[in-house]
C-alpha positions in Angstrom: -58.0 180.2 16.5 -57.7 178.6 13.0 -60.8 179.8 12.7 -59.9 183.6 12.4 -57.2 182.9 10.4 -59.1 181.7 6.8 -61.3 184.3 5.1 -64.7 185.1 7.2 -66.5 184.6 3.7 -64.6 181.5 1.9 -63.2 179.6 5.1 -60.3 178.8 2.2 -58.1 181.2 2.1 -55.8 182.6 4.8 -57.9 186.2 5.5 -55.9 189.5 4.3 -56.8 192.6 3.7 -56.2 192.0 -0.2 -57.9 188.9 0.2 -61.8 190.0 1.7 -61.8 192.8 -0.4 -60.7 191.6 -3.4 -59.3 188.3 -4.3 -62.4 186.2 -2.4 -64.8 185.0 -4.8 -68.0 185.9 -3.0 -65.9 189.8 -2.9 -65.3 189.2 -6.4 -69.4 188.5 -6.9 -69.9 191.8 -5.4 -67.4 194.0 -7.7 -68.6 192.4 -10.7 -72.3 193.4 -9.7 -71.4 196.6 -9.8 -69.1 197.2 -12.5 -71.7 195.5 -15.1 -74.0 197.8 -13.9 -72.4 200.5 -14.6 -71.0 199.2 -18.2 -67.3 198.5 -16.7 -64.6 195.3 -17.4 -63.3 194.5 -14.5 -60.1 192.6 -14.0 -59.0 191.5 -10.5 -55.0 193.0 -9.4 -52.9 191.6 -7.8 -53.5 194.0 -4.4 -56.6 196.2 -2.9 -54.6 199.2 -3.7 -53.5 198.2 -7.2 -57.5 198.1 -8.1 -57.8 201.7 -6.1 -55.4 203.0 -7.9 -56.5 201.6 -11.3 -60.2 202.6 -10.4 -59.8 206.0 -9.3 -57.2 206.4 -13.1 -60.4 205.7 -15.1 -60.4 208.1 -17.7 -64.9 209.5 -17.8 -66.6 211.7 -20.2 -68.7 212.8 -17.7 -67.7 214.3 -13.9 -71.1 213.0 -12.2 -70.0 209.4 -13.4 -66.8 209.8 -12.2 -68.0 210.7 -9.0 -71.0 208.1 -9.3 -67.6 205.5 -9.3 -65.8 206.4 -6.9 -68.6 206.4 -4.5 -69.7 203.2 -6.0 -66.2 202.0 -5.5 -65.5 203.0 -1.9 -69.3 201.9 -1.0 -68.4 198.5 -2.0 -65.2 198.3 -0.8 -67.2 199.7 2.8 -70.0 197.2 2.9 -67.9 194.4 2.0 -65.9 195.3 5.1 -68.8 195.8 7.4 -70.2 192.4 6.3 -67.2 190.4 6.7 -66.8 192.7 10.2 -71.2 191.5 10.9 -70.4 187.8 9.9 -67.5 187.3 12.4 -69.1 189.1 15.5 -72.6 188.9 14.9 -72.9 185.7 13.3 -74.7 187.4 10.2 -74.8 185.1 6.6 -73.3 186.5 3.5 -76.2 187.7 1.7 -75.0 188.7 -1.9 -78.5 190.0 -2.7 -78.9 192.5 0.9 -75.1 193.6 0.3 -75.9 194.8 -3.0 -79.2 196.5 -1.6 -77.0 198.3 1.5 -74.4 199.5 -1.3 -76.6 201.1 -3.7 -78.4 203.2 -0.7 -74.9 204.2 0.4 -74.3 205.4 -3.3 -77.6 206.5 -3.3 -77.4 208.6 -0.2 -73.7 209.9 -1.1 -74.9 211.0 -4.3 -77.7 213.1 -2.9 -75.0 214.7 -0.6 -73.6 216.3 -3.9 -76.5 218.7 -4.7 -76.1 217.9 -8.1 -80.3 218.2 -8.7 -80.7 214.1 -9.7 -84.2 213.9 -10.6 -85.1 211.2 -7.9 -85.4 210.2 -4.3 -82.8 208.3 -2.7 -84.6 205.3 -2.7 -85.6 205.4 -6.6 -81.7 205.8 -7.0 -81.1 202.7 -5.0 -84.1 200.5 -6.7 -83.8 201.7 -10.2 -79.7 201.8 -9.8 -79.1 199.7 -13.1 -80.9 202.8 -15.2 -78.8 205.3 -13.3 -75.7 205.5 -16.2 -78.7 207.0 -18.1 -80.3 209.7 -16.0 -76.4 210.8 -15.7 -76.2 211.1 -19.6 
């Protein structure tokens, strides 16, 4: 089915790994989000693993931010997969803004999980999520 074979998201590129995660500009849309959120350049590898591996080599002052992006980058990385995933078999739309929204509460709810004593609920994290580089100061 020709159908299957070109990106779920884009319909223009044939769909890889690399591609949906990556490369596709409305994956693209999504990493950038985040990474100006969280006061980060971002330039696109060649491969999913290139950009894991030159993620996860960040150099932070702070361990909590560190941690904050790797959630960030492995809830992204996630939800971008479970979207494409709810587009092809449940005939969801691409919804840039709700993708964004699902991320930050799986940040959100990650980041509780480490008992580190964040001043907020889980759902102050997710809705005030652009402020959060701050609280982690």
């Amino acid at each position: 089915d020709n159908k299957r074979s070109t990106c779920t998201f884009c319909a223009l590129q044939p769909e890889s790994i690399d591609h949906v995660l990556l490369s596709c500009t409305y994956s693209q849309q999504i990493w950038r989000s985040f990474a100006s959120e969280m006061g980060q350049s971002l330039i696109f590898p060649a491969s999913f693993k290139q950009h894991y591996e030159s993620r996860m080599g960040l150099a932070w002052k702070n361990g909590l931010r560190k941690k904050l992006w790797a959630s960030t980058f492995f809830a992204v990385a996630w939800t971008i997969w479970l979207t494409r995933n709810e587009i092809l078999f449940q005939n969801q739309i691409f919804n840039h803004m709700a993708i964004c929204q699902s991320i930050k509460r799986k940040i959100a709810f990650w980041t509780k999980a480490w008992d580190v004593g964040l001043p907020c609920t889980e759902d102050e994290f997710a809705r005030n999520f652009a402020n959060i580089s701050e609280v982690l100061q």
